[in-house]
C-alpha positions in Angstrom: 13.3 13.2 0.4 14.2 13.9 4.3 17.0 16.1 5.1 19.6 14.7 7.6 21.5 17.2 9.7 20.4 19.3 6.6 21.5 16.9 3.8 19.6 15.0 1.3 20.5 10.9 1.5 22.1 10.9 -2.2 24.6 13.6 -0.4 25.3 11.7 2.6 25.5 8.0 0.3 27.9 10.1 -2.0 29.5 11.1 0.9 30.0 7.5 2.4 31.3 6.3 -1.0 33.9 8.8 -0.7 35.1 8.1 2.7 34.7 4.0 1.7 37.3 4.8 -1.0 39.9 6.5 1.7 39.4 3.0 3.3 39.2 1.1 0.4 42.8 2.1 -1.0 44.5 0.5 1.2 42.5 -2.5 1.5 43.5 -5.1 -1.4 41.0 -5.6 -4.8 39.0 -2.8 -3.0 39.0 -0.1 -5.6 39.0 3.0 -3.5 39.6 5.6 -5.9 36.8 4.0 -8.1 34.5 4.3 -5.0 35.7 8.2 -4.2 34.9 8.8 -7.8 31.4 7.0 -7.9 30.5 9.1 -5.0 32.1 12.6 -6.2 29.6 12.0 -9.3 26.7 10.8 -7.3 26.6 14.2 -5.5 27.0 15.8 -8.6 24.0 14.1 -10.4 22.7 14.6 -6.8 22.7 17.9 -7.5 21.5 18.3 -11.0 25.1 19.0 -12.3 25.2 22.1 -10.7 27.5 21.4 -8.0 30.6 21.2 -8.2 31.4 23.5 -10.5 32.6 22.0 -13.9 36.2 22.4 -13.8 36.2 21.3 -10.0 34.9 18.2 -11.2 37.5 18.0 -13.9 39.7 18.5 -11.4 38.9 16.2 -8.9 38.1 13.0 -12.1 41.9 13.8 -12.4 43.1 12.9 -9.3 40.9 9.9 -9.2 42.3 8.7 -12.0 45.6 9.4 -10.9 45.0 7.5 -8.0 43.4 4.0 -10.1 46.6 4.3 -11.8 48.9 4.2 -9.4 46.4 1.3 -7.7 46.6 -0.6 -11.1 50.5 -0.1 -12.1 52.5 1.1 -9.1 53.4 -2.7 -7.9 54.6 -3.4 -12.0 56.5 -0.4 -11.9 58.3 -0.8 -9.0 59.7 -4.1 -9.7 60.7 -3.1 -13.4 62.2 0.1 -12.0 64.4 -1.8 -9.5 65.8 -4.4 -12.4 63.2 -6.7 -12.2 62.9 -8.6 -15.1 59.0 -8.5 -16.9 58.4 -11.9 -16.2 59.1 -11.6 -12.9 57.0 -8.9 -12.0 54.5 -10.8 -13.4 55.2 -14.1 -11.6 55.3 -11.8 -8.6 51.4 -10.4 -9.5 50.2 -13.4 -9.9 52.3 -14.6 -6.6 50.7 -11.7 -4.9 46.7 -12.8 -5.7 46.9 -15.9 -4.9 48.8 -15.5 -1.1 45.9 -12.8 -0.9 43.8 -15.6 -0.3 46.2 -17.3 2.1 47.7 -14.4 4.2 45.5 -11.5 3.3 47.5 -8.3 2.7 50.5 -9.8 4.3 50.7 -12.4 1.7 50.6 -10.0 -1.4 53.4 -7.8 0.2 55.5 -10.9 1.4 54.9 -12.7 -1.8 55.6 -10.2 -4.2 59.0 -9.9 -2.2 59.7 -13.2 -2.1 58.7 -14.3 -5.3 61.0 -11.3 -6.7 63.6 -12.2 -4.6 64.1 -16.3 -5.7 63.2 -15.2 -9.7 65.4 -12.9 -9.8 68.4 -14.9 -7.5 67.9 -18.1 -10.5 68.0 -15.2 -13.0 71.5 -13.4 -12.0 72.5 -15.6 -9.0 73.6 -12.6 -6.7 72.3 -12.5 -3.6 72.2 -9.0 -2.6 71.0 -7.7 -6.0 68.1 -9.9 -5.8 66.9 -8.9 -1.8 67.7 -5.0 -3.3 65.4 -5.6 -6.1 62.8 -7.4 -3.8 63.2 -4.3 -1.0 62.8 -1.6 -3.5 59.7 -3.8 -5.1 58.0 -4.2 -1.6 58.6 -0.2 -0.7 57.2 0.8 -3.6 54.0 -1.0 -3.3 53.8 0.5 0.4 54.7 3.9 -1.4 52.1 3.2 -3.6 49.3 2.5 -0.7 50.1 5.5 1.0 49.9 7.6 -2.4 46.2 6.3 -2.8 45.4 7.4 0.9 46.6 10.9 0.0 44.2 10.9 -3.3 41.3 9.4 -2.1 40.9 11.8 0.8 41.9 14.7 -1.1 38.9 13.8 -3.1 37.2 12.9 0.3 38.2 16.3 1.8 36.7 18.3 -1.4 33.3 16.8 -1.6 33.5 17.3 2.2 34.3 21.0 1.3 31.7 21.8 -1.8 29.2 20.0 0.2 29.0 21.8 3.5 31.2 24.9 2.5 
């Protein structure tokens, strides 16, 4: 194969998949860290399994995973750990997919929210507990966004790093 700018084209594809994952975590039913990942290994059967080392790679499969969990259960967790009742937070997933569709990313944050907010008002009929509930929902899925744009480009940065370092 021809080198580019002294890299084979499986590095700079595995390369591409990585920095498509940085994007990709914040951009909804794109599964960034999945994509990071996918590249991280494709330089490293790129590279015969030589490189990077074994228990860099270990390393780095943690944080990936890391990250598709807090992709996959951050938005659950948040609403159950602000009182949110489990069928709500479910009502509120399913809320959030559909308004996807609708509103794009502005429909799964202001869905969640307001589906949390009028489930749990008919559930305990207090205002302010209910908009708490919704609020600490809605922060933690932006927590949880920002947490997968850390990880992914920590894993960006280090395939960046055993690449060209």
């Amino acid at each position: 194969m021809t080198a580019v700018l002294g890299q084979d084209p499986v590095t700079w594809l595995a390369l591409t998949l990585a920095l498509v994952g940085v994007v990709g975590s914040v951009v909804p039913l794109v599964p960034g860290a999945v994509l990071s990942l996918s590249g991280l290994y494709l330089y490293w059967w790129g590279t015969g399994y030589s490189d990077p080392a074994l228990w860099v790679l270990v390393l780095l499969t943690l944080v990936g995973l890391f990250a598709v969990a807090v992709d996959w259960l951050a938005g659950a967790i948040s609403a159950k750990a602000s009182g949110a009742s489990t069928l709500t937070t479910v009502a509120a997933g399913v809320a959030g997919f559909a308004l996807f569709f609708v509103a794009g990313p502005f429909g799964i944050l202001a869905g969640v929210a307001g589906v949390v907010f009028l489930a749990e008002l008919s559930r305990t009929d207090e205002v302010r507990a209910s908009a708490r509930t919704a609020a600490y929902t809605t922060l933690g899925m932006l927590a949880s966004a920002v947490a997968q744009v850390l990880l992914t480009a920590t894993l960006f940065v280090a395939l960046l790093v055993v690449v060209f370092v």
